[in-house]
Structure formats: structure tokens, C-alpha cells
N, C-alpha and C positions, 0 to 999 in steps of 0.2 A: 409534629404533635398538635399543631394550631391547627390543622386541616381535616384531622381527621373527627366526623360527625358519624360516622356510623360503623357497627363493629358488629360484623354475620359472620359469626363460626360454627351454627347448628347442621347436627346430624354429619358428625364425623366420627372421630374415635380416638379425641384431644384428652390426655392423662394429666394426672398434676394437679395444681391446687390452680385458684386464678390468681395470677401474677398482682402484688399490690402495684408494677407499675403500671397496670394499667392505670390508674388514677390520673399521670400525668398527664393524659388525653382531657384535657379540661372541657374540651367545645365537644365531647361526644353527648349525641340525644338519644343515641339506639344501642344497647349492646345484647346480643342473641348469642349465648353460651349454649342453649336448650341439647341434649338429645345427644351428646357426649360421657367421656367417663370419669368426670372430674370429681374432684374429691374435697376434705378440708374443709375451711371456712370461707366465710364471705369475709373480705378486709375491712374493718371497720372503718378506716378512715375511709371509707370508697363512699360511704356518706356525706365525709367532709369537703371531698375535693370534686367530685363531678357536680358540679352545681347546675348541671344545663340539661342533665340525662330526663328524659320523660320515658323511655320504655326499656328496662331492666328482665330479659327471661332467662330462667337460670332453668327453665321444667328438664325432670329427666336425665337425673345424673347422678352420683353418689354424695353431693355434697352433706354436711352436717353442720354438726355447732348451732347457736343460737341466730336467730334473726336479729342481725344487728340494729339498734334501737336508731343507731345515726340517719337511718336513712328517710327517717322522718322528716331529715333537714333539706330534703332536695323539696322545694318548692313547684318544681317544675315536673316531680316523676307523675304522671297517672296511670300507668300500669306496673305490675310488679307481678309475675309469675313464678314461683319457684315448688311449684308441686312436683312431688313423684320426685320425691329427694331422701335425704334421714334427715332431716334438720329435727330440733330438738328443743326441751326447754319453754320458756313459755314467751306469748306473743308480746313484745313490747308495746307499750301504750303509746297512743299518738300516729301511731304508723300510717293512717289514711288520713291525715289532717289533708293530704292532696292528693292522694291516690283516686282515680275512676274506677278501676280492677285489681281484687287480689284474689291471687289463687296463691293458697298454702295445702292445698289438701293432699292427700296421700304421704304422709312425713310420721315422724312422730313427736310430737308439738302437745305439751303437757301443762295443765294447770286451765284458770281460766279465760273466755274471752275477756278482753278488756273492756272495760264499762263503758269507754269512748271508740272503741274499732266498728261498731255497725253506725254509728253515728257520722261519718265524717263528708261533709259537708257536699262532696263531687262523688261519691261511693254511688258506683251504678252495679259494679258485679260485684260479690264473696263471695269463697270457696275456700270455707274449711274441712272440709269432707274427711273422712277417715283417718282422723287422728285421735288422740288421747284425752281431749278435752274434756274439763268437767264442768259441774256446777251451772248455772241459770244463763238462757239467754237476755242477753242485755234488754233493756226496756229502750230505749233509746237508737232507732233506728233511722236511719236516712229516707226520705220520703220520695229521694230521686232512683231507690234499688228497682233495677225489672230482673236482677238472679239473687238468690240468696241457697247456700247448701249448706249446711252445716249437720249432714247426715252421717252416721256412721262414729259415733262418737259415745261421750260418756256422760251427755249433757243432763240437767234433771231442771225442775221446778215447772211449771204452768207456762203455757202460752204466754207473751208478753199484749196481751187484748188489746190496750190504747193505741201502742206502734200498730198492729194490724189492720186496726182502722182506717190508716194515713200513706196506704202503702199503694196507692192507687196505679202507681206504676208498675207493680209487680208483675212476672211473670211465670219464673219458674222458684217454686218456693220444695226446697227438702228436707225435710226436719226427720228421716226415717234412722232407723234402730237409733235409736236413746233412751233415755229413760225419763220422757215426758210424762207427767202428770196432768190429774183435770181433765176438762169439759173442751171442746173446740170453741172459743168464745167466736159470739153474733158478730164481732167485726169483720171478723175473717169473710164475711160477704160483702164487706166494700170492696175486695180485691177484684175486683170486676174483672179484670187483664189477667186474672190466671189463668195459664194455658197448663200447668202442670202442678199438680199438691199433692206429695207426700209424704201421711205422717206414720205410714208402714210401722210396726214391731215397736210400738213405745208401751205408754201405760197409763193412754188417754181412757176416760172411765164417761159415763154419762150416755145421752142422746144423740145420735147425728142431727144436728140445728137441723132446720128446713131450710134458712140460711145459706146453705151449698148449693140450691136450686139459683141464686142470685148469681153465684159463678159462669155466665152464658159463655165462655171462652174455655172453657177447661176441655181439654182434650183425653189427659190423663189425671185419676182420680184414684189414689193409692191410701187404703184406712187400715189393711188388714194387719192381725197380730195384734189387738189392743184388747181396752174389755168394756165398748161399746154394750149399752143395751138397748132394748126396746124395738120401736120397727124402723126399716126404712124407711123413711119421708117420702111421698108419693113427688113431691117437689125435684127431687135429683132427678126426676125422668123428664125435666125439662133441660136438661144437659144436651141439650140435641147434636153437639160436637163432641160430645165425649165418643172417646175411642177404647176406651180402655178403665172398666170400674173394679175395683176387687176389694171387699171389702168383705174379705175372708176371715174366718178364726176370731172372731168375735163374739158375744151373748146376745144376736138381733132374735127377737121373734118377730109373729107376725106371720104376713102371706107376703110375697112378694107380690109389686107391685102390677095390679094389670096393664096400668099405664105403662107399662116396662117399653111394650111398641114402639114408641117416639124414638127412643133412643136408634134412631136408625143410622147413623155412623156409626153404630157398637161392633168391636171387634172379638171385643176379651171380657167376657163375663165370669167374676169368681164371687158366689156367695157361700164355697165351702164351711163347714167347722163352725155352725150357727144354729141357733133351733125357730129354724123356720119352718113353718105348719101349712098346710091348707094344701090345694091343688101348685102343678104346674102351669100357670096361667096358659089359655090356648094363645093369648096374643105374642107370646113369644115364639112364635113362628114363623112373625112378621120380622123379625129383625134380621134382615136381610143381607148386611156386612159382617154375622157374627162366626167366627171362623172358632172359636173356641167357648166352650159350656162348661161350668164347674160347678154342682151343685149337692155336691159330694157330703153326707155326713149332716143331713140335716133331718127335719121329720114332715117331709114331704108326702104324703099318699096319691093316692088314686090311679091315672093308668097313664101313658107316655103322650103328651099331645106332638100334634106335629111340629116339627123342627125344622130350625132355619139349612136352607138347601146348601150353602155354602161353609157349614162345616168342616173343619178339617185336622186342626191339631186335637181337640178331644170334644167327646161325650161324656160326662162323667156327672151320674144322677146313683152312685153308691152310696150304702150306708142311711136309704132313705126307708119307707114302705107304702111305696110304691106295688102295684098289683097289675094284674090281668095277664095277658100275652105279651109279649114283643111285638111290636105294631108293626103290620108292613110298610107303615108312612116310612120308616126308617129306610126302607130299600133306596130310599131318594138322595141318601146323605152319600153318592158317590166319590166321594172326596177327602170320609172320612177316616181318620188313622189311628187313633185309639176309641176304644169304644166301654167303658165301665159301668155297667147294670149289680155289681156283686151286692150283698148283704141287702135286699128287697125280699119281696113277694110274690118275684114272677113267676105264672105256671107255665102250662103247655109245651107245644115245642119249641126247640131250637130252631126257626124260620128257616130251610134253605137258599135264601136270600144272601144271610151275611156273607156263608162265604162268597158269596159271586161281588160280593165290593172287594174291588181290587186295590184300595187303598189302605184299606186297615191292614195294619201291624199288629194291634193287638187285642185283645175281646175278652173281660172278662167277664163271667158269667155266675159264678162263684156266692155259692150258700145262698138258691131261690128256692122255688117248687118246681124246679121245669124238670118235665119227662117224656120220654121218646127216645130215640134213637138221634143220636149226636151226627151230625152232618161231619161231611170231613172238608176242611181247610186247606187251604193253601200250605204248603210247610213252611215257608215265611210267616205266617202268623202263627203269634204268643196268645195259645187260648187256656184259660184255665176257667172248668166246669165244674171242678169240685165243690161237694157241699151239695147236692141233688141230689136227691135219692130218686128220684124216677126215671133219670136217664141209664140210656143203656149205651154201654160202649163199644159190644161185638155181638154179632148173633151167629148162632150154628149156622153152617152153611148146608144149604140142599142139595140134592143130588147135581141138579141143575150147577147151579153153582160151581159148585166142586168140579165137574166137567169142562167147564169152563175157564176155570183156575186151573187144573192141568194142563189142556192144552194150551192156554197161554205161559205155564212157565216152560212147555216142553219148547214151546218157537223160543224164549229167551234162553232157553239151554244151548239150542243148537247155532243162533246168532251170537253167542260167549263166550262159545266152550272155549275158541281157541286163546280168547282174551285170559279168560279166569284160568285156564290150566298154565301159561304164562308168568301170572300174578303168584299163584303156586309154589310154583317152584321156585319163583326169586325170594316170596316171602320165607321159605324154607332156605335162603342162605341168610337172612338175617335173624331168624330164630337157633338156627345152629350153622353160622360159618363152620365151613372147614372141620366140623364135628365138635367142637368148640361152645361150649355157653354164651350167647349174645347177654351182655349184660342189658341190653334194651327189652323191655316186656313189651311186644310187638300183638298189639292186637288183632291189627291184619293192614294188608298193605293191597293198594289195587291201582291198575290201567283207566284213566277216564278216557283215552281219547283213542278210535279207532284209529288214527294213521298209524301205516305199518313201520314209517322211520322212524317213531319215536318207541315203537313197541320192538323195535330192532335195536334202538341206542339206550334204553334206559336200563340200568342196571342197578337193582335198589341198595342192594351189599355196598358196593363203589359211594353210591350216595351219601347210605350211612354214614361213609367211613369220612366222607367230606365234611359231613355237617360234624361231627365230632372233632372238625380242628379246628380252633378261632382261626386260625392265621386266613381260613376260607373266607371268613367275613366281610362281606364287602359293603353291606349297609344297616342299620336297625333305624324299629320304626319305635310308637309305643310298645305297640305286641308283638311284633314279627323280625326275627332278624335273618338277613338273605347272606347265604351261604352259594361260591359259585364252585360247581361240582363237575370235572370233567372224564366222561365217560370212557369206558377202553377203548371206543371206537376213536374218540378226541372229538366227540359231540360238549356243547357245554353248556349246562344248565343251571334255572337258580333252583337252591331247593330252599324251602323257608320254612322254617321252624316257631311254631306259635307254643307258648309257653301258658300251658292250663293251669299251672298252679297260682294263676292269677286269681283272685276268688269270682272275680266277675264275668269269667269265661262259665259258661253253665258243664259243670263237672258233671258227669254219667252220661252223656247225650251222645255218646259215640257211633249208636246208631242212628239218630237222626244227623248226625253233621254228614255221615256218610252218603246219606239219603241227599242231603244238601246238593255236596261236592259232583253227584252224578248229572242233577242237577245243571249246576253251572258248568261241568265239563261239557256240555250238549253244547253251549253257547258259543257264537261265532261270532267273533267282533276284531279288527285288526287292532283296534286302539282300547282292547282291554284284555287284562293278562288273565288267561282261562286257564285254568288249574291242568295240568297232563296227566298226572297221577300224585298217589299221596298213599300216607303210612302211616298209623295211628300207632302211639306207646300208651302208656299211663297217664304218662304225665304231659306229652307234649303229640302235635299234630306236625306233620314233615310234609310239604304239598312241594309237586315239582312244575316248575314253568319253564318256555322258552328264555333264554339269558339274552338281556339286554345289554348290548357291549358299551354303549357310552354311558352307564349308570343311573342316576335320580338325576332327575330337573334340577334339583339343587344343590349337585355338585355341579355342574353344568352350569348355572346362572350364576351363582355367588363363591361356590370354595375356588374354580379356577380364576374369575376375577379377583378373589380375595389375596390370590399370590402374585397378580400382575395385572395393572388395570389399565396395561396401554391396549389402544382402541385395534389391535390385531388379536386380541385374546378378548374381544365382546362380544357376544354372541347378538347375530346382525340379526333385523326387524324379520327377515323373509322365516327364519326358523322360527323368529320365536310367534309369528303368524300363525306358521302350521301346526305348529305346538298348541297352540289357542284353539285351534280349528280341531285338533283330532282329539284335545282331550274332551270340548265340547261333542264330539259325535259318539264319543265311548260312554260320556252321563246319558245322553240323549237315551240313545242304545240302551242301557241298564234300567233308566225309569220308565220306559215303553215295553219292558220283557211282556213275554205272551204268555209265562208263568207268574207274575206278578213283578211289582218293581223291586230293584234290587238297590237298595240304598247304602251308601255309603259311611260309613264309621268314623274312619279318618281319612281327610281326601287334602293331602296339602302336596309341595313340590318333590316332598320325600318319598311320598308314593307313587307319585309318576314317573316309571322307568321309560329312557330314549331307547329305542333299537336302534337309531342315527337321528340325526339331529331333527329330523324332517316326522319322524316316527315316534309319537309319544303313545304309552301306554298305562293303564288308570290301574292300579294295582290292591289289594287288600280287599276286592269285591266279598268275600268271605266273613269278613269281623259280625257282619251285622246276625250274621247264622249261628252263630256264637257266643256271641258276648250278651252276658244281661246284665244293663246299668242299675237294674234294682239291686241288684247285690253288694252295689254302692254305697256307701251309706253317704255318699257326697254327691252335689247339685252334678248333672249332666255333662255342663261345662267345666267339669275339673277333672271324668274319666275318659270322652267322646272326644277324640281328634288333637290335635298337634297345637300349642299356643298359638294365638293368630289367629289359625282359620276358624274357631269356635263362634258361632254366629251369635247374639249376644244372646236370645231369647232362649237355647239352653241350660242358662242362671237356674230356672224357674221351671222346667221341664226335666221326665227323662224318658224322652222319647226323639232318636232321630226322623229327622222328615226329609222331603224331597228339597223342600226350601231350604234346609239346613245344608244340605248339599250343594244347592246352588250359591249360598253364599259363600262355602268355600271357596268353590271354584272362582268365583267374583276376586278373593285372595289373590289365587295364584295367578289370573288378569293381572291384577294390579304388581304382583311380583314381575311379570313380564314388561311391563308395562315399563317399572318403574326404575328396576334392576337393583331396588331394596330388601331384604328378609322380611320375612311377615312380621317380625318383631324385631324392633333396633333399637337399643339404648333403654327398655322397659316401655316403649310406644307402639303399639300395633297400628301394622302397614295401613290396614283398613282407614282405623278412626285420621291418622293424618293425612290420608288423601280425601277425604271426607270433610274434614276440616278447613279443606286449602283448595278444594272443587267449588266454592261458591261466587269464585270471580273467574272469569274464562282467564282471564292476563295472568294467571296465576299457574296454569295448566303446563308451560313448560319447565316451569321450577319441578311439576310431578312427573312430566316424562323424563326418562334416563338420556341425557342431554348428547351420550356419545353415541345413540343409535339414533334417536329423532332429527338431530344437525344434520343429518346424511343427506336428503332431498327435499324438498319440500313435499311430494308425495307418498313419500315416509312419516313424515309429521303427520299430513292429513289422516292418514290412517290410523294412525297411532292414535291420536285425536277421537277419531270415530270408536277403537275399539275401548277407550278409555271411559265415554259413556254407559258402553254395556257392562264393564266394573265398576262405576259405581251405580248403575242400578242393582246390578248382582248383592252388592254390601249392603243397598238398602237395613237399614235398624228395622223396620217392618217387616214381616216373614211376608206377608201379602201383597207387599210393594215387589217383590221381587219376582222377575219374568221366568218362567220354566224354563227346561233345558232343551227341549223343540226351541221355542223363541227366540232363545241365547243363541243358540246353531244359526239360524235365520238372521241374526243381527250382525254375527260376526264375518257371515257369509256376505254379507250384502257392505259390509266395510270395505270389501274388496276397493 
């Protein structure tokens, strides 16, 4: 008991309360419970008897009960973590009289801060983040803090102005959704070391100081949701590190600034939901890192100047009155992927330009003056032109014409016929088996793929009848559940069943999904599962694929080691290599289509089915043809993809990207990697390998220790390919390397 100084039990799957004996461990300085499923209380007297403890982490467990007050008496603790718990009740006083870090955040922790807890004398981090808290932040703050969050709470009254003055150390300051009052007080520009401020969704009233312009270290500058007025201060365009300004949904007038220029590390520009006047300054076409424009819902006029070339998550100048044409400067924005012109002034035509950008997903167009004749689209892009009355959407056809349309449907007649007469008459045993009522309302049912062995082995009745018993069931995703269907020849298929009565599946579109599906049954890729055929009802979509015999990635990674985790039952480096290697050539594959890119919905280890160990294939290519997140009424990242792999930026969009796919995949790297779930204990895989990637000596605690121990040339590898996840998770959409590069990197890990 006298020996032992240090106590590491994180990240297993320890039940129970914590034993009060631990206490008799007198001489312990570390104890790491973190990331477990422990319950109960903290022992109070655990205050009394460890006199020696300096780092206490309890994050990430079920624990509850009050924070006990004792532990104020350890003279020696400076850290204390216990966030992402239920602890409860309210914070005892005194608690940092020695603490250097506390994190309480994500609990439910009730009543006020303490008058004396931002005060304590060694306090360099708090984090009381998203809990219950109310009433005023203390005045009395430590002048040694460089974090402070107390965001996501219930807090109210004014800035505390004197402490802000004296915070010279600060760096990351949060004070977002509360229910702050007042003016941003002129101290807040002593904080010269902020690299991060926001006071996001409160009920700050007044001027933006010019003040903020004194902040030269701010990279991220978050105001929006308050009820600011007046204009921008031309002073914040001296932020020349800001990366990221939004200072949305607020009462600014004014022109935005021409100085806007400078800002040339700018990434993320949001001045939506403001009544800003004048032109779109032309110098905003200088800012040369800005990947996303929001300008949506203000009273902007005049005509589109040129834009910066590296756009790519949005354009969005809606809601303004704005005039003239669609600039062809715009043909430039190669890269970009939504594009929002609706509720303007714009005439003329629809440029046949847009569609040739092969990155846009979506265009809207929606209540201008524009007329002509509507270009036609990609069927991947979401175009809505309603609200024009001059456009025109079909014209008579001429003789010419017409002769030409014949004889092209007559070639696709005579290259179909024996497909479609096929299709025919199978669909004719699932509208009436056996002379029988199909209780299925069978829309129609078709062949995508010309091989003759699977138009020799599939039989849609057979299928039917498969998908109709659970006991078929062999995996579900969000949307999709895979059903294995074995033919009368004893061929065996999955067939998967997507359920429309989801609202966010776009309901009536059963001729374009069909148009989709023909589509991606053209596509050839070994490491991505292409539809064979499918069979529309009412209410659901039935698509057939070749059957993957060793299942999902993630019965394979985690449920077989989950029943036996001696090192003959771990799936060794060389698969899980090639696993790495095929599903990066299946993304590659899909974001390079020569139809447009095909981006991913959900892309975690559940949707990658093994044909053998060596064989992975990238499955659910389809969602994205389908499903519209606007019919959500919730942030992107709570309907798009599997917990874990949701890249964070998500939050705040709804719109899937290429980069949102790559950080998926970064995920299930790190799953291979690690041989941890994307989610353990309420911790995503991502942020803890993230957290724990900033000392190289740290890096074998992240690889999975029964595959890396194997050779030393095993390690190294493992090492190399561990790089390219985490740039893949990069928090940056921009930091993160396309899926050509990722192929390139993982290849060269060899």
C-alpha cells in the first residue's frame, strides 16, 4: 500500500462504484479512472486520506452525486478532471484553492459559480461547459488563466470588465449560448493572447468596440446570435490571423468593410441575418484562403463581384438585391459546392457554365428575374429555379429532333429488350405470385447490370420473400438494413432495404432515384459495392448486391475481439493494411466519377463490407441521391452518418462534402489503427487520438499494442499510416488531404 504512487485504469470497461479502499493507498499522486463505466459517488473521505494525490481524472463515466467539498483539503492536487459524467448539485467553494485545471463540463452541476472558484491562486484552465449553471460570472478572476469555458449554460449579468483587463494571459475564452447581457467592455482588448473568443448566442446589446482590432492573435472570432448594432469597425480587419469571423444574426448596418482584403488568412466568413447596405466590396476577391461566404439575408445591391478562387463549402449572397446576370467570373469557383443566389434580382440566363462545375451539389436559384431556357444538370445536383417566371423548362420538339429521339430510343430498345423483358416478368411474380395479391405495392423492379450470371441467378419473388423475414438480417446501418438472400440456383446476395418513410429521404422522387441507380450500376470499381438491381414499393427501395461473406469491418475489428481477445483472434497489420489501402481506392474512385462525385452520407466501419479479409468494399454509395438533410429540422451532424465519424464542422452546415468524407475515413484509420470503436465510454476515437498525438512517446499507447509488438517493421508502418489519420481528422475541413493524396500516402507507407 506504501508503494503504490500511481493508479491507470482508463479506457476499459470497469463497473461499480470506486472502492473507498482505495484511500488506503496514502503515497498515491495519479489516479486515471477516466473512460470506464463507473457509477455512484466520489468517497468523501477520498479527500481526507490521499494527501499526496496531485492528478485525480475521473472524465467519462456515469458517475454522479455532488462534488465533494473534501477535496479542497489535498494541498498538493492541481488537476482534477471529471467532465462527461451526471455529477450534480452545486460546486463547492474553495475547490481551486490549489488546483492548476478543472474540468467539470458536460454534467449536470446546478446553481452558482462560486465567488472564489475563477479566483484561485494556480488556476490556469476551467471548464465548466454545458451544464445548469446560473446567475453572474464572478468578478474575481485568476490573472494566471490562458482557458476559460463556461459556455453552454444558464449564466446571466454583464461581462465582468475589471477581471478582463488583467487576463493577459488568456487564450481561449467561451462564454457562448448564455444569457449574457451589455456591451463587450474596452478591456476585453487587453487580452492581447487571444487566439479564440466566443460570445456566440447571448444577449450582448450595443457596438462592436473597435477594441477587437487590438486582439492581433485571434484566429477564431465568434459574435453571432446577439443584438449588436451599428457597423463593423473597419479596425477588426486588422485581425490578419483570424481564420474564422461570424458575426451573424445580429442588427449591424453599414457597408462591409473594403479593408475586408487584409484579412488574408480568412477562411469562414458569416455576416448573414444583418442589414448591411451598399455594394459587395470588389476587394473581397482578394481573400484568397476563404473557402466559405455567407452573406445571406442582408440588403446588399448591385451586381456579383469576383470571388475568391478557393471557395468551396458555400456561396450564399440570398435574400439580398442584388442585380444584373450571373457573372461568368463565377465559372472560376471550381471547387465550389453549394451555390445560393435565391430571393435577388437576378435577370437573364442561367449561364451554361454552372453546370460544367463539377463540384456543386447544390444551386439555388429560386424567386429572381431569370429567363431562358434552364440548362440541364448533373443529376447529383439539388437545383431549385422556382419563382421565375421567364424561364422555360421544356420546348416542343422539331422534326429534327423528334428523329433523332427515335432513333436513339429505337438502339436503346434493341440493346434492352432482353434485359427489360427479363425484368418483366419477374416483376410480374411480385405483383401477383402464384395468382396471389403481393401485399407489396411494387412500383417497378429492374436489372442494372448486364452480366449474364447474375441476370441468370437473381430472382426478385425469392428476394422478396427473403427481405420479408428478419431472421435474414444480417446487419443495419442508420437507413439501410442488409438482408442475405439465397437464390434457387444457391447464388447469394445482400439485398438492402432503405426505409422512405424516413421524412428526410426525399419522398415522390422514384423516377429520379431510378435514373440515379442506372447511374451508379454503369460504375466499376472492385472496392465499392454497385447496386445489381433493385425494386421500388411505396414505401421502401430493395437494391441487390453481391454478398460479402465475412460481413462489416466492424464485426470483424471489434465484435470478434469483443468475445476473445487472445492475440489468435486479432486481426493482423497486413489486413488491416489492405483494408486501408482498398477502401482509400473506392473513395478515390467515387470523388473522381466522370459523372460527377459521388459523395458519401455515412461512410463508417459498418458500411464497409469484407468479401475476405483482404477485400473491403465501401457500401451505402446511394444515401447521398436520396436523402435531403433539409428536411431535418436538426444540425447536419445529428442526421449525416454514424457517431464518431461526423466530422465536426457538420454542427453548423447541411451539406455533405468531399472533406467530410475524408474525415471519416481518417475514423476508420484510426479504428484500424487503434483496434478501438469510434466511440468508447461517450469519447470519440478521433478527439482521443488527437489529444494524445502531440508527443511522438505517446504514440504507442495509440497503436493497438497486440498488432504493433509483432516486428518492428510492423510498428514503423503502423506509425507512418498513423500520420495520414490524423491529418485525415484534421478539425479544419481544409487541413485535410483529398482522397488521391490519402491513396498516395498510404501507398508510399509501404
Amino acid at each position: 500500500m506504501n508503494a503504490l504512487e500511481e493508479l491507470q485504469l482508463s479506457f476499459n470497461q470497469f463497473l461499480g462504484e470506486i472502492p473507498v479502499q482505495i484511500t488506503k493507498y496514502t503515497n498515491l499522486s495519479l489516479i486515471d479512472l477516466s473512460v470506464n463505466i463507473l457509477s455512484g459517488q466520489i468517497p468523501e473521505v477520498l479527500g481526507e486520506e490521499l494527501t499526496k494525490l496531485e492528478t485525480f481524472v475521473l472524465s467519462v463515466n456515469n458517475l454522479s452525486g455532488g462534488i465533494p467539498a473534501s477535496l479542497s483539503n489535498i494541498t498538493t492536487l492541481s488537476r482534477f478532471a471529471a467532465n462527461q459524467n451526471r455529477f450534480n448539485g452545486t460546486i463547492p467553494s474553495g475547490l481551486t484553492s490549489y488546483l492548476g485545471v478543472l474540468d467539470l463540463s458536460f454534467n449536470e452541476l446546478t446553481g452558482k459559480i462560486p465567488s472564489d472558484l475563477l479566483s484561485g491562486p494556480n488556476l490556469k484552465s476551467l471548464d465548466l461547459s454545458s451544464n445548469q449553471l446560473e446567475g453572474p460570472i464572478p468578478p474575481n478572476i485568476s490573472t494566471r488563466l490562458f482557458r476559460l469555458r463556461l459556455g453552454s449554460n444558464a449564466l446571466n449579468g454583464v461581462l465582468p470588465s475589471t477581471s478582463l483587463g488583467k487576463l493577459v494571459e488568456l487564450v481561449y475564452l467561451e462564454l457562448n449560448e448564455n444569457n449574457l447581457s451589455g456591451e463587450i467592455p474596452f478591456e476585453l482588448g487587453m487580452c492581447r493572447k487571444l487566439a479564440l473568443l466566443n460570445l456566440g448566442h447571448n444577449r450582448l446589446t450595443g457596438q462592436l468596440p473597435s477594441v477587437l482590432g487590438d486582439l492581433t492573435s485571434l484566429q477564431v472570432l465568434n459574435l453571432q446570435s446577439n443584438g449588436f448594432i451599428g457597423e463593423i469597425p473597419s479596425r477588426i480587419t486588422l485581425l490578419n490571423r483570424l481564420q474564422k469571423l461570424n458575426i451573424s444574426w445580429n442588427s449591424l448596418n453599414g457597408s462591409i468593410p473594403l479593408s475586408i482584403s487584409s484579412l488574408t488568412n480568412l477562411m469562414n466568413l458569416d455576416l448573414r441575418g444583418n442589414n448591411l447596405s451598399g455594394r459587395i466590396p470588389d476587394s473581397i476577391g482578394s481573400l484568397s484562403s476563404l473557402i466559405e461566404l455567407q452573406l445571406g439575408k442582408n440588403q446588399l445591391i448591385g451586381q456579383i463581384p469576383a470571388m475568391p478562387t478557393k471557395l468551396q463549402i458555400a456561396l450564399n449572397l440570398s435574400y439580398n438585391f442584388l442585380d444584373g446576370p450571373i457573372p461568368a467570373i463565377l465559372s472560376r469557383l471550381i471547387a465550389l459546392e453549394v451555390l445560393d443566389l435565391s430571393n435577388n434580382r437576378f435577370s437573364g440566363n442561367i449561364p451554361e457554365f454552372l453546370p460544367r462545375l463539377a463540384s456543386l451539389t447544390e444551386v439555388v436559384l429560386s424567386n429572381n428575374e431569370l429567363s431562358g431556357v434552364v440548362p440541364t444538370f448533373p443529376g447529383y445536383v439539388l437545383l431549385d429555379t422556382k419563382g421565375n417566371k421567364g424561364l422555360i423548362y421544356s420546348t416542343k420538339e422539331n422534326p429534327t429532333a423528334s428523329a433523332c429521339f427515335a432513333v436513339g430510343l429505337l438502339i436503346m430498345i434493341v440493346m434492352f429488350f432482353s434485359r427489360r423483358y427479363y425484368n418483366r416478368i419477374n416483376a410480374e411474380h411480385l405483383h401477383n405470385p402464384g395468382g396471389q395479391a403481393s401485399p407489396l405495392e411494387v412500383i417497378h423492379g429492374n436489372l442494372l447490370t448486364p452480366n449474364s450470371i447474375h441476370m441468370a441467378n437473381i430472382d426478385f419473388k425469392k428476394a422478396m420473400e427473403a427481405a420479408a423475414d428478419p431472421t435474414n438480417i444480417t446487419s443495419k446501418t442508420r437507413f439501410s438494413t442488409y438482408y442475405k438472400a439465397v437464390m434457387p440456383s444457391g447464388a447469394t446476395y445482400f439485398i438492402k432495404k432503405l426505409n422512405w418513410s424516413d421524412k428526410i429521404f426525399q419522398l415522390g422522387s422514384h423516377e429520379r432515384f431510378e435514373e440515379e441507380l442506372e447511374v451508379l450500376g454503369k460504375l466499376s470499381n472492385s472496392n465499392v459495392m454497385i447496386p445489381l438491381a433493385y425494386v421500388l414499393t411505396v414505401d421502401s427501395a430493395y437494391l441487390f448486391y453481391n454478398y460479402a461473406h465475412k460481413g462489416t469491418l466492424s464485426d470483424v475489428l471489434h465484435r470478434r475481439m469483443g468475445n476473445n481477445n487472445s492475440n489468435n483472434n486479432t486481426l493482423d497489420w497486413a489486413s488491416r493494411y489492405s483494408i486501408a489501402i482498398g477502401v482509400s481506392q473506392g473513395l478515390a474512385f467515387l470523388h473522381e466519377c466522370n459523372s460527377g462525385p459521388i459523395l458519401l452520407f455515412d461512410l463508417s466501419s459498418t458500411t464497409i463490407l469484407l468479401k475476405s479479409l483482404n477485400e473491403p468494399q465501401v457500401g451505402d454509395i446511394e444515401l447521398c441521391k436520396v436523402i435531403d438533410p433539409s428536411k431535418s429540422t436538426c444540425s447536419l451532424s445529428t442526421v449525416a452518418g454514424s457517431v464518431g465519424y461526423v466530422p465536426p464542422e457538420y454542427a453548423y452546415t447541411m451539406r455533405v462534402t468531399a472533406a467530410g468524407n475524408v474525415y471519416s475515413f481518417g475514423v476508420v484509420l484510426l479504428e484500424l489503427l487503434t483496434g478501438k470503436p469510434a466511440v468508447s465510454g461517450g469519447t470519440e476515437l478521433a478527439k482521443w487520438v488527437l489529444s494524445n498525438s502531440g508527443q511522438q512517446n505517446k504514440w504507442d499507447h495509440i497503436l493497438d499494442f497486440r498488432v504493433s509488438k509483432t516486428t518492428v517493421a510492423v510498428r514503423s508502418q503502423m506509425v507512418a499510416v498513423l500520420k495520414v489519420g490524423i491529418a485525415c481528422v484534421s478539425i479544419s475541413p481544409e487541413k485535410r488531404p483529398k482522397m488521391k493524396s490519402v491513396l498516395r500516402m498510404l501507398l508510399n507507407a509501404r
